[in-house]
N, C-alpha and C positions, 0 to 999 in steps of 0.2 A: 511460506511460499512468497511472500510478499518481500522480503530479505534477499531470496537468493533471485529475484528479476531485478532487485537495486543493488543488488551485488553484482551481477551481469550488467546493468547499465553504466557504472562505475567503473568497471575491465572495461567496458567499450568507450567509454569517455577517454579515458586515460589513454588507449590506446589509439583513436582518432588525436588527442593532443602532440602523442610520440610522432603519427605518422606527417603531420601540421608542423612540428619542428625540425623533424629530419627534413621535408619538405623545403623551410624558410633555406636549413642551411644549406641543403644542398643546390637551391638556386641562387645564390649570394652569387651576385659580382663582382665584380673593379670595374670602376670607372675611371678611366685617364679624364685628366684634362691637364690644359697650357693655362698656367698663370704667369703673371706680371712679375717682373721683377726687382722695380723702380721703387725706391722707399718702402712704406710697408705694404704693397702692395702683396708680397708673395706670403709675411705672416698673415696675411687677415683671409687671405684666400684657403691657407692652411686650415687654421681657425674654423674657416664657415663649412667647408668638406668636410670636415671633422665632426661638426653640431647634426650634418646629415646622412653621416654615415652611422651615425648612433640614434639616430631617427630611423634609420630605414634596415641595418643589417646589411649595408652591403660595401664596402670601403671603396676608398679611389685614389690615386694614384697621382700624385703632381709630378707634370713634365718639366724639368729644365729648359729655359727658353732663351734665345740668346736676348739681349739687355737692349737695343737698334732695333728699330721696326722694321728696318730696311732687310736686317738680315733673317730676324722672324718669319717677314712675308716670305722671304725664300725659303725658307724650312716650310711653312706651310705648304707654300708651292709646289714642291718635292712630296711633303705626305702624300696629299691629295693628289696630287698626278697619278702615282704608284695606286692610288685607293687604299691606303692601310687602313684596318682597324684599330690600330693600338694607339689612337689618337680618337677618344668620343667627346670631346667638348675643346672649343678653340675659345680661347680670346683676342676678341681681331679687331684692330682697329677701325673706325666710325670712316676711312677710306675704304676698304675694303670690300665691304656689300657685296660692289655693283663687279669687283674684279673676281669672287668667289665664291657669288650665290650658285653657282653649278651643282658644289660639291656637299650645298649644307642642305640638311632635313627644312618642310616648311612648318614653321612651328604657330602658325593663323590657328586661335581657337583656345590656344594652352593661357594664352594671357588676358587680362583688359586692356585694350591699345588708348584706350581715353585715359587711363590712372597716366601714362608716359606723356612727355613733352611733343608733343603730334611730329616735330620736325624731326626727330629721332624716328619715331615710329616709321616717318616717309621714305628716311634715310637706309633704313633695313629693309624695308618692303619691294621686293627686286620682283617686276612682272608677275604683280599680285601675291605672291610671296615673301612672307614673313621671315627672312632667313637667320636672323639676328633676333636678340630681346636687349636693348639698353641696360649695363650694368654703372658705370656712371659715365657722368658727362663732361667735359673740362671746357674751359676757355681761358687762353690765356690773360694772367692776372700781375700786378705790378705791387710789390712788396718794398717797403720801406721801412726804415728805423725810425721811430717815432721819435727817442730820444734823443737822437740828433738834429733831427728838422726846429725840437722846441730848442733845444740849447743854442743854437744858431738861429730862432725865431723865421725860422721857413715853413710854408704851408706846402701840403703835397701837390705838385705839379699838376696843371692840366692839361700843359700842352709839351711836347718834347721837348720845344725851348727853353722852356721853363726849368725841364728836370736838368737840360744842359748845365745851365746856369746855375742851381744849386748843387746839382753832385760836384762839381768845379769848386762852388765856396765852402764847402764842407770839408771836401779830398782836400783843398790848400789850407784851409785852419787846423785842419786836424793833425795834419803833415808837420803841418810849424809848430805843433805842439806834441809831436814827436811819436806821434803814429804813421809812421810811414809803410805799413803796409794797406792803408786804408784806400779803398778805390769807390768813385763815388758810383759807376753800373757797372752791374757783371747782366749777361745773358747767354744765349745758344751763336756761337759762332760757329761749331764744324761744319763740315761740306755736311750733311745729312741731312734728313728731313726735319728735324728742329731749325733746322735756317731757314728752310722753307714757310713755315708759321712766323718766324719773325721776321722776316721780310717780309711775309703776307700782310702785318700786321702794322708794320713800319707806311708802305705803298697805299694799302689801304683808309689808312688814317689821315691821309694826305690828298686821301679823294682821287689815286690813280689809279684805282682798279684791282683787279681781284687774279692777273698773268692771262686769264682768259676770260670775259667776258657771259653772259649766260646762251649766248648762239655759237661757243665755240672757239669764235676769232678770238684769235692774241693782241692784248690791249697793254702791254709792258710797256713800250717804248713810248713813253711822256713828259712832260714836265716835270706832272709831280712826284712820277717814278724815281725821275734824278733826282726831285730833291730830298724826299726821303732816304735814297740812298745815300745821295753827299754827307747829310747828315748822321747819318750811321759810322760811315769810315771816318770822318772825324771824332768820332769819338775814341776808336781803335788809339792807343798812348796815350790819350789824354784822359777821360774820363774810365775809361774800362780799359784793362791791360791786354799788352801783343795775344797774349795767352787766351785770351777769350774765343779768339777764332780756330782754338780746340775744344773747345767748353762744349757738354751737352748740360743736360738737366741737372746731374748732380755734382757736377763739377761746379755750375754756378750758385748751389745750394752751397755745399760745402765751404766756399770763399762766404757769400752772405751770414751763411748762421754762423760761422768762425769768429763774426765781426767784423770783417774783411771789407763791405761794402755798402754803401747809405743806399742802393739803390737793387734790386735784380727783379728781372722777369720771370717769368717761371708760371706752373700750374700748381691749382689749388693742393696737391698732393703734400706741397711741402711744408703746408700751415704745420699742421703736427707734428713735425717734426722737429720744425724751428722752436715751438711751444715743448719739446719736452722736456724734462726736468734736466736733464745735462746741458740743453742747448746754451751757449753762451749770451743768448740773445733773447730768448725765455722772457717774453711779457713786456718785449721794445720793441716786436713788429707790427705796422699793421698792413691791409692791403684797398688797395683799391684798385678802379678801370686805367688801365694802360692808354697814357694821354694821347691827344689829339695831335691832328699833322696841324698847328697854328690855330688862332683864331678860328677860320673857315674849316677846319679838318673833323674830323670825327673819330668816338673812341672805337676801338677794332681791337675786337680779344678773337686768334683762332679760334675757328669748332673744334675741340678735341674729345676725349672719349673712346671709350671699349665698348664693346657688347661681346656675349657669348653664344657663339652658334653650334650646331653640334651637326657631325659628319653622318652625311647619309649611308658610311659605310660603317658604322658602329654596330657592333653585335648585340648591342645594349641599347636600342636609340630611345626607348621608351619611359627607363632609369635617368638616361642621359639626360632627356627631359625634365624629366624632373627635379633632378639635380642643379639646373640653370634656371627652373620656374624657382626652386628654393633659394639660389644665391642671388636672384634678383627680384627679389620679394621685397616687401616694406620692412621687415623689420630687420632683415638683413642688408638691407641699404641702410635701414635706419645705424644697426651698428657700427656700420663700414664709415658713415659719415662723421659720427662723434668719435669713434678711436684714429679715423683717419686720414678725415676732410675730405673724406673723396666725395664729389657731389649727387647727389643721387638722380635718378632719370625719372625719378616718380615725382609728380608735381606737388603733392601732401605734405611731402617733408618738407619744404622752403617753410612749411608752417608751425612745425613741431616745435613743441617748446624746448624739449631735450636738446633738437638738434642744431637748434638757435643758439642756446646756450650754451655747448662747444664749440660751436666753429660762426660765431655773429657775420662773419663777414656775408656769409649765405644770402642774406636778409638782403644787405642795403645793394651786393650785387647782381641782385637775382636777373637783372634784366641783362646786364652781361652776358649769363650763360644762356638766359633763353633765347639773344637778341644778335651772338655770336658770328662772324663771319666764317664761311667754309671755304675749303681751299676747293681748286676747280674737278673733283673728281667725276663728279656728277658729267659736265659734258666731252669730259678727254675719257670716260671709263676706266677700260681695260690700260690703257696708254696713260694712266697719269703716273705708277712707277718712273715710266721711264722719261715723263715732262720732269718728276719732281727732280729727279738727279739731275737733269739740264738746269732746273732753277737754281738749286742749292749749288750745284759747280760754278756754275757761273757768277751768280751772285757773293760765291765766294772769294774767286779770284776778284773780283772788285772790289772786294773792302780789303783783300791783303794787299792790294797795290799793285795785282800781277797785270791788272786791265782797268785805262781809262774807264769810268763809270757810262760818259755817255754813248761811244763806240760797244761798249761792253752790254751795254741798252738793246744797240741796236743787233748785236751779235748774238743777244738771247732773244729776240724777238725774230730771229729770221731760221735760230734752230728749232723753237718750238712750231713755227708753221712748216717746220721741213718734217716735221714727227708726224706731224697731223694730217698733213698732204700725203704721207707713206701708209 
């Protein structure tokens, strides 16, 4: 008797088990989401989908995204207007929030908002709404050839003048000694929103202000606006080539890590890459804060940075959850940041020994990234797309030479209060 109710219990186990797995698979999803495409950002994205789709049974789907934020947010824009589902997780840039908390789920509850840098957590939190979770943080960071500054006994620059003058001594010795493709800075010149962050960071370093002020008003047109800028376009042939003012990010990496340059700006993304075993430049860079406007000036690294929000029209918004609680987790920041320098938005890690010990520079500039200047999206909102392309236009056409800098001052100062006033 006793046999044949454990032999009954056994068909019933088993068969509860069958019904428990047809179950898993027959509610398996796909989850889309938009990754990055800039260095390794789109294998480590690959990579981490993968670790939780074999955690959870349910696969996901990476979206091709175009490579310009500029043209990103329009792809965005277009999804979510439409309401599509076949977009459940975005990665949108640390502008964005306040232009596209409409269309994201509020995700208040799912995380610890004290483990994050509080000013990330502010930055996403759109009318009490959590609409975003920080996946890493950037600020613009300034890279140099260490073996060049010793061989020529130069210390890293703290002030731009300073960098003037050695990229200058270094590009001419090196030249007369028959490296003549050597240029002493590369950085972001195209009309795009990469010139926006360096000229943000050029004007603000110089103590001119931030384009807009925190009540809104336009504060460009100043002294120390020109003189940051003067000193920009002088560099344009002399220290950084014509061709800069097509440069984005990896245009200036690739001249840098080539050998090509004592000097470039850029985000922490490109530590590892510069460090990889083919790089020609492997274990002769280091980095530090992007010098001051003079004596009186101050150092000024952009705020940059992703976060991943996910679409309130997901047919999966729960998964999707999850999926963004897992790639912005500790120990997947933690691996994203020793395979790939990206900075993490959890403050623990600046502590880890691991994570020290691949990418040091974390350490000594931690106050950089926590201490970072943002560009004015907060009081232009919805309206800073179309500020930033006036900035970077403009500012463009003044280091190519198409417009006087100080007339050119005043001519972006009198479009953006024409934006602001409409």
């Amino acid at each position: 008797m006793k046999s044949v109710v454990l032999i009954k219990l056994w068909r019933l186990w088993c068969g509860m088990l069958l019904i428990m797995a047809f179950s898993a698979f027959s509610h398996a999803a796909t989850i889309s989401i938009a990754c990055g495409s800039v260095g390794m950002e789109l294998e480590l994205c690959r990579e981490g989908t993968k670790a939780w789709s074999e955690k959870t049974g349910h696969s996901v789907k990476l979206i091709s995204t175009p490579t310009t934020s500029n043209e990103l947010l329009a792809l965005y824009q277009h999804i979510l207007l439409v309401q599509s589902d076949q977009l459940d997780v975005l990665q949108i840039d640390v502008i964005w929030p306040g232009m596209l908390h409409n269309h994201f789920l509020d995700m208040t509850g799912h995380v610890q908002p004290e483990a994050y840098f509080p000013a990330l957590i502010q930055n996403n939190t759109v009318n009490g709404r959590l609409v975003a979770i920080p996946w890493f943080t950037d600020a613009g960071v300034l890279y140099y050839r260490k073996d060049l500054l010793k061989k020529y006994g130069k210390q890293v620059p703290e002030t731009w003048e300073a960098l003037t003058r050695t990229a200058k001594h270094v590009q001419q010795a090196e030249r007369s000694a028959g490296n003549n493709q050597l240029w002493g800075y590369v950085w972001q010149g195209r009309a795009y929103e990469g010139l926006t962050c360096d000229a943000l960071e050029w004007i603000h370093s110089y103590r001119g202000g931030t384009f807009l002020n925190s009540d809104g008003k336009v504060d460009i047109n100043n002294p120390q606006a020109l003189k940051a800028l003067t000193m920009a376009r002088g560099w344009i042939g002399f220290i950084s080539p014509e061709d800069v003012l097509k440069y984005m990010e990896e245009e200036s990496r690739v001249i840098f890590q080539a050998g090509n340059a004592v000097f470039m700006r850029n985000w922490p993304y490109a530590w590892s890459l510069l460090q990889s075993k083919e790089s020609p430049v492997r274990e002769q860079v280091g980095v530090a804060a992007l010098p001051k406007g003079g004596a009186a000036g101050q150092h000024s690294g952009t705020l940059g940075g992703w976060q991943l929000a996910v679409s309130k029209y997901s047919k999966a918004p729960e998964l999707a959850i999850d999926l963004v609680k897992y790639l912005t987790s500790y120990e997947e920041q933690k691996r994203r940041a020793i395979k790939g320098s990206f900075n993490p938005t959890i403050k623990a890690l600046y502590q880890d020994k691991d994570v020290l010990e691949a990418v040091p520079f974390f350490g000594s500039l931690y106050n950089t990234f926590a201490n970072s200047v943002a560009r004015p999206s907060t009081p232009i909102g919805e309206q800073y797309p179309a500020a930033s392309k006036i900035i970077y236009r403009n500012i463009h056409a003044m280091l190519a030479g198409q417009q006087e800098i100080k007339p050119g001052l005043a001519e972006l100062e009198s479009r953006l209060e024409q934006l602001l006033n409409r």
